[in-house]
Residue, then its C-alpha position, 0 to 999 in steps of 0.5 A: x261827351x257829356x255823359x262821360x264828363x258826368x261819370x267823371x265827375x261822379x268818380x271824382x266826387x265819390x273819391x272825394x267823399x271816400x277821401x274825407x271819410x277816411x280823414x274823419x274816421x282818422x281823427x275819430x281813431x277808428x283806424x280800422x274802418x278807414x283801412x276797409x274803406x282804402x281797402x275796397x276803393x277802386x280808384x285812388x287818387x294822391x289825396x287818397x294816399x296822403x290821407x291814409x298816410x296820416x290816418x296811420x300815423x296819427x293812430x301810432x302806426x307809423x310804419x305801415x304809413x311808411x310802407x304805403x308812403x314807399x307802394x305810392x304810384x306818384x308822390x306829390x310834394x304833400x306827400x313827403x311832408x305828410x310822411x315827415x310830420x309823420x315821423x316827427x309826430x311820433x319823435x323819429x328824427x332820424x327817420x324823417x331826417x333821411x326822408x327830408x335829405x331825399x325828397x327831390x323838391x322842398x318848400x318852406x313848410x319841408x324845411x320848418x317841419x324837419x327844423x321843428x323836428x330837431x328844435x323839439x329833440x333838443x338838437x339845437x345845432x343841427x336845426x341852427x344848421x338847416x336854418x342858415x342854410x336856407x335856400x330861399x328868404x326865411x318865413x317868420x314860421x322858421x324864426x320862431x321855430x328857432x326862438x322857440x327852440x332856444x327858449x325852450x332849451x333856456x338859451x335866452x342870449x342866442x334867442x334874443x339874438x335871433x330875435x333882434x335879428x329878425x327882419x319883421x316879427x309878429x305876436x308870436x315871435x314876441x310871446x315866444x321869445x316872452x315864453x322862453x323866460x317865464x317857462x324857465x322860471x327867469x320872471x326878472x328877465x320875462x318882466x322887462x321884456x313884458x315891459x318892452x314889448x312892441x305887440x301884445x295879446x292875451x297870451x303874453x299876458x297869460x304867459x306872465x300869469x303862469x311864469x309867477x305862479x309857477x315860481x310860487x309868486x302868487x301875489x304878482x300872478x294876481x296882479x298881472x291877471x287883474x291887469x289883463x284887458x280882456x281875459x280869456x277862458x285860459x287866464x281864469x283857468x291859468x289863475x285857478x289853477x294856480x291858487x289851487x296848487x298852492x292850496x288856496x282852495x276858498x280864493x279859487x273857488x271865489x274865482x271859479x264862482x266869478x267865471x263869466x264863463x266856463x268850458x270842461x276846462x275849468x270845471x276840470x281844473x276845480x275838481x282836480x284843486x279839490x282832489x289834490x286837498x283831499x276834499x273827495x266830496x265836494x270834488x264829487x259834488x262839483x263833478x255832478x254839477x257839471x253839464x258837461x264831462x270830457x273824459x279828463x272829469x270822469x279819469x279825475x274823478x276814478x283816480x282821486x277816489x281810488x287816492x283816498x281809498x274809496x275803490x267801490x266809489x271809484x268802481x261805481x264811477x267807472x262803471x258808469x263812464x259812458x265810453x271806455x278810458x285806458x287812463x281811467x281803467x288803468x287808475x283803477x288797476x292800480x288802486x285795487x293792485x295798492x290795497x292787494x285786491x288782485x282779483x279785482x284787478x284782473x276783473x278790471x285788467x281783463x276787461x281792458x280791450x286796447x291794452x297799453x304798455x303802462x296798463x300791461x306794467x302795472x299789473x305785471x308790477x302788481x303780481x311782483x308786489x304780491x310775490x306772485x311771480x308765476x303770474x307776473x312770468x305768464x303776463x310777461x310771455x304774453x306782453x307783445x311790446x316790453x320796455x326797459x320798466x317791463x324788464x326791470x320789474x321783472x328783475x326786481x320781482x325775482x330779487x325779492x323772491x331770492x331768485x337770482x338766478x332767474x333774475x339773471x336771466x332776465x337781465x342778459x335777455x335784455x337787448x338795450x339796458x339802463x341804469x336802472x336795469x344795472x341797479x336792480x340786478x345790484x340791489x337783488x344781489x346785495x339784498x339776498x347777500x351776494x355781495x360778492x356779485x354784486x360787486x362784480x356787476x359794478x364792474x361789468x357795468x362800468x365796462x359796459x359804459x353805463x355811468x352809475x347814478x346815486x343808487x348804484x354807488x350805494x349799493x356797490x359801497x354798500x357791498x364794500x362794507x359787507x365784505x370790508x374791502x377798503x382797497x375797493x371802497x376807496x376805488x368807489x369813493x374816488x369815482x363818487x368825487x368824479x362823478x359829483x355824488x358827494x353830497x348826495x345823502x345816500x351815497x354819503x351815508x353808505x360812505x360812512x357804513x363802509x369806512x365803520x365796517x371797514x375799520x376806518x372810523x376817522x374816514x366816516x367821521x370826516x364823510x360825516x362832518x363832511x355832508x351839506x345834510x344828515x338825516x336819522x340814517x346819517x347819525x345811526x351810520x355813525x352811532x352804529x360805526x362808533x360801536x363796531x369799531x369798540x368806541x362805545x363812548x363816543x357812540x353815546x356822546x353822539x346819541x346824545x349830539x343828535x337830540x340835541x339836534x332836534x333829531x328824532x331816533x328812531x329803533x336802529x338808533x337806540x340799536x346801535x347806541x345800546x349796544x355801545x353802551x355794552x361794549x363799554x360797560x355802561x350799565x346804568x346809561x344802558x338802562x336810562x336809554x332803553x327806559x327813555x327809548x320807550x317813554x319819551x319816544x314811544x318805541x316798542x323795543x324789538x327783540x334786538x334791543x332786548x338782546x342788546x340789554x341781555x348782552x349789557x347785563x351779561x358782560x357786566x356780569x349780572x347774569x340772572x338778572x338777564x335771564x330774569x329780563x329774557x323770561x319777562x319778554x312780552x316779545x318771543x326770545x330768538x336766537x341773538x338774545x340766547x347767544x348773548x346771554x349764552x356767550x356771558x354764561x361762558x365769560x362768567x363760567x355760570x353753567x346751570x344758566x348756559x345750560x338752559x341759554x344752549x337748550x333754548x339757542x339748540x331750538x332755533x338752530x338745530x343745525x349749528x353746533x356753535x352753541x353745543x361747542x361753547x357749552x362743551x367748553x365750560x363743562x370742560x373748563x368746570x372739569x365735567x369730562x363725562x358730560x363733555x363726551x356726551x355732548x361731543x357724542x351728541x354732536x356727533x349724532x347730530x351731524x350734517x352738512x356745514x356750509x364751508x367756511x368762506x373768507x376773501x381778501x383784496x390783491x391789487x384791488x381785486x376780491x379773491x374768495x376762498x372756500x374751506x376743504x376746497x382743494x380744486x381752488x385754482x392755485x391752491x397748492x401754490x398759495x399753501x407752499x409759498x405761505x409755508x416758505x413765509x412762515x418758515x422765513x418769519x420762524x427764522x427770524x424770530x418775529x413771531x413764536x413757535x406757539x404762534x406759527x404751529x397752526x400755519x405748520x400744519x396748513 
């Protein structure tokens, strides 16, 4: 008998010492070795379970814990909290609702653990739910969950309520409620509480220390923190950090020095003051000082070396790190990946063991920068998990590539969608000039029940002015009033773009007038409408408004007001602007302004004086500064000079005839027919396949597109014979002359 009480008893000793193994093993996040001690226990009792229950989900593997928690023989009550604190550890509300509704016998912490899980989602009502149902007296554990909850959520009058409502309170239930208000910022309300308070400690002070610096009272913070009885190590870190965000590096270096002690934490947090102001040196001065590090130091370190560009440093460090960081392997990554050194980061990358899905997006994001998108496709294909910025980089990569097609597969791939999916796919249309389609995925969006943010109604605006389509403009405009983007700057400044293009210039003033705030973008959309809208005048009134602002312009600035000044003739001020552009505000003019001053000098008829300024260009003519000089030539019927402007436009598009087309015309017009012939014998040598012109128009809000020498376009036939009819009726009442309606004759 007693030799059998003895081998029990070994068992049972030997199964509670394989039971703490595994629970040890767990917080140290070896993982694997504590599922090959499960593995080859012979006998298990419910601890044993319950510990391995926790070892899965608190190294993330909450669904084998699942599948262990349902394979348990017997489950005891510790059972079915630890698999609920599981799931509420990893956010599954859900989840550890559906367990809690099953579970045949709760206790208090049962009922505050799935509290607690409702008041950390925000789900205040469902908690307020569970907690009024209550089978039994309500701890002081559940009336703080709730006053924490509400307080976290800002509910200052439904905490405070339950707060006076509670039959006993301790220190926490005061901090709490205290918490509640220095955390949202409401330090008038926090100070009176503070004031009122029956039971104080440590915290609350620290609490009141916090609140003030987090709203940018350092003065009060201070005060508070002089007051305090007996600090802790967290009110000096708390005060430290606090001068060190607002970049008072000498007074929390003084208060660092006056520490009685330090732990890791303040150590941490002078270095990290250090690094925020740039002050590489005496962070790393400071960080060999230390005598002891935690893996936050050494991360701290790596990444504000690689801030400010000192990735050998940084790679030095990492180097010498004595046990591997994710966190301080992925700083790198993206350090060597900022300054396009691509093969030190796969070095870095490959020599990650335990990837994590920011380490897998940040080098797939790094191949999209470069362009590199077959290495960004291979990585995809290998990355196990994606998630929504997986899938979104990779739109975006083969937008900027051109690749829409790609792109779209991508994004149809996607099982779950945001809106930042929709904006990358619109963005990727709008900037390969597909607006057309990008419209089109405004709509579908919308009918999918995504709501726009900012971005997409400035691209979808964006779009309407590229293709004028007011009907659908305003359509936009109209949800941009619903949805409270009216001020937004960007969504204003597209506004104002697709009004100009649009031809509704008094609509973009008011937008304009209209906007709490401009920037440079704001006054060049303007500028920039005045001009294609033909009012040249108030384009330069409004330059000049902006100066006197105090509003710097910038190149699309002088773009948009010098080409107001050529519409209008005003040579002289075209100069001045182009001469004040480079003098006062060190701008080095681009092609386009010189093709801006070409056009200028060209339409006021000084022609050789534009040839003389395209021949001084220390800059490379292109296309646009010929074609204006090319376009005068014609207005003026100087022929020698639109020789040498067709010659040079022929250069840089060989394959469009528009230029040997306007050269045609003049030698027509001077009456050379023989080199007229040889010109359209040249052209006709030189032939090749024209994109088809294309034009669209809005019926009914809709866009319709329609392609030149496109006969199978549906209704085709229908639109050519009813646009006789009208014409015909027009003819006969004599609206119009024959001259004007003989085209429409021969459709």
């Amino acid at each position: 008998m007693k030799q059998n009480l003895k081998v029990m008893g070994e068992q049972a000793n030997h199964v509670f010492n394989q039971n703490t193994k595994i629970t040890q093993l767990a917080k140290s996040g070896k993982i694997e070795e504590a599922i090959q001690i499960f593995s080859g226990m012979t006998r298990r009792n419910t601890v044993t379970y319950n510990s391995m229950i926790s070892a899965f989900s608190k190294n993330g593997k909450i669904d084998d814990a699942r599948q262990l928690f349902d394979k348990m023989p017997q489950k005891n009550l510790v059972s079915w909290n630890t698999m609920i604190a599981g799931y509420l550890h990893h956010d599954k509300v859900d989840e550890a609702y559906q367990l809690f509704v099953r579970m045949p016998k709760r206790d208090r912490f049962s009922w505050t653990l799935m509290i607690t899980c409702f008041t950390r989602q925000g789900e205040l009502e469902k908690a307020r739910e569970l907690f009024d149902s209550l089978p039994h007296k309500r701890d002081v554990a559940c009336w703080n969950v709730m006053i924490g909850g509400y307080g976290k959520k800002g509910r200052f009058v439904e905490a405070k309520r339950l707060f006076d409502e509670m039959p006993a309170r301790n220190v926490v239930s005061w901090n709490l409620m205290l918490s509640g208000y220095t955390r949202n910022g409401e330090m008038h309300l926090g100070r009176e509480f503070f004031d009122g308070m029956e039971i104080r400690d440590v915290v609350s002070w620290n609490l009141m220390v916090d609140g003030f610096a987090e709203v940018g009272d350092l003065d009060s913070a201070w005060e508070f923190f002089e007051k305090i009885p007996n600090p802790n190590v967290v009110s000096w870190v708390t005060m430290l950090c606090a001068f060190g965000r607002r970049g008072k590096l000498l007074e929390a270096r003084r208060l660092f020095d006056q520490m009685p002690s330090k732990n890791i934490a303040s150590w941490n947090a002078m270095i990290g003051a250090y690094i925020k102001d740039c002050q590489i040196e005496e962070a790393a001065r400071l960080f060999r000082e230390m005598p002891k590090r935690d893996s936050v130091s050494w991360t701290m370190m790596i990444d504000g070396y690689v801030h400010v560009g000192q990735l050998d440093n940084a790679r030095i460090l990492l180097n010498q790190m004595p046990y591997k960081s994710i966190v301080a392997q992925t700083a790198m990554l993206s350090g060597y990946i900022k300054n396009k050194r691509m093969g030190e980061a796969c070095l870095v990358f490959n020599d990650i063991a335990a990837r994590d899905i920011i380490c897998w997006n940040t080098m797939i994001a790094g191949y999209v920068q470069m362009g590199r998108m077959d290495k960004a496709l291979s990585l995809f294909k290998e990355m196990g998990q994606k998630d929504l910025v997986t899938w979104n980089t990779m739109i975006i990569g083969y937008a900027q590539i051109g690749e829409m097609d790609k792109a779209v597969k991508i994004f149809e791939e996607m099982k779950i969608r945001n809106v930042v999916s929709w904006n990358s796919l619109i963005t990727g249309f709008l900037q390969n000039g597909l607006s057309m389609d990008a419209l089109n995925s405004f709509k579908l969006m919308t009918h999918e029940g995504t709501i726009p943010d900012h971005s997409t109604f400035a691209c979808g605006l964006s779009a309407c002015a590229n293709l004028a389509a007011l009907q659908v403009g305003k359509q936009m405009h109209n949800m941009v009033l619903k949805s409270g983007y009216v001020n937004n700057l960007f969504v204003g400044n597209a506004l104002i773009t697709m009004y100009a293009k649009c031809g509704r210039i008094l609509y973009a003033q008011l937008i304009f007038n209209d906007l709490d705030e401009v920037d440079v973008i704001s006054w060049n959309s303007m500028i920039t409408g005045y001009t294609l809208n033909g009012h040249g005048k108030e384009a330069v009134q409004l330059y000049e408004q902006m100066v006197l602002k105090g509003v710097l312009p910038d190149h699309v600035t002088f773009i948009g007001v010098l080409s107001g000044c050529s519409h209008i003739g005003l040579v002289d001020k075209g100069l001045k602007l182009f001469k004040c552009m480079t003098d006062i505000y060190s701008i080095e003019p681009l092609v386009e302004h010189y093709a801006c001053i070409v056009d200028m000098l060209g339409r006021a008829g000084m022609l050789y004086e534009a040839f003389e300024v395209v021949r001084g260009l220390k800059i490379k003519a292109n296309a646009g500064i010929w074609g204006a000089l090319l376009s005068a030539c014609k207005i003026h019927g100087n022929l020698e000079l639109g020789k040498i402007a067709a010659k040079k436009l022929l250069e840089f598009e060989p394959h469009k005839t528009s230029s040997s087309v306007l050269l045609s015309n003049m030698q027509a017009e001077a009456g050379r027919w023989n080199e007229v012939e040889n010109m359209r014998l040249m052209m006709k040598e030189n032939e090749t396949e024209k994109q088809p012109g294309c034009s669209w128009t809005e019926v009914r809000n809709q866009l319709h597109c329609f392609q030149s020498n496109k006969p199978m376009q549906p209704e085709t036939a229908e639109i050519y014979s009813t646009l006789k009819a009208l014409t015909s009726q027009i003819k006969n009442l004599d609206r119009i002359s024959d001259d004007f309606a003989y085209p429409l004759d021969n459709l």
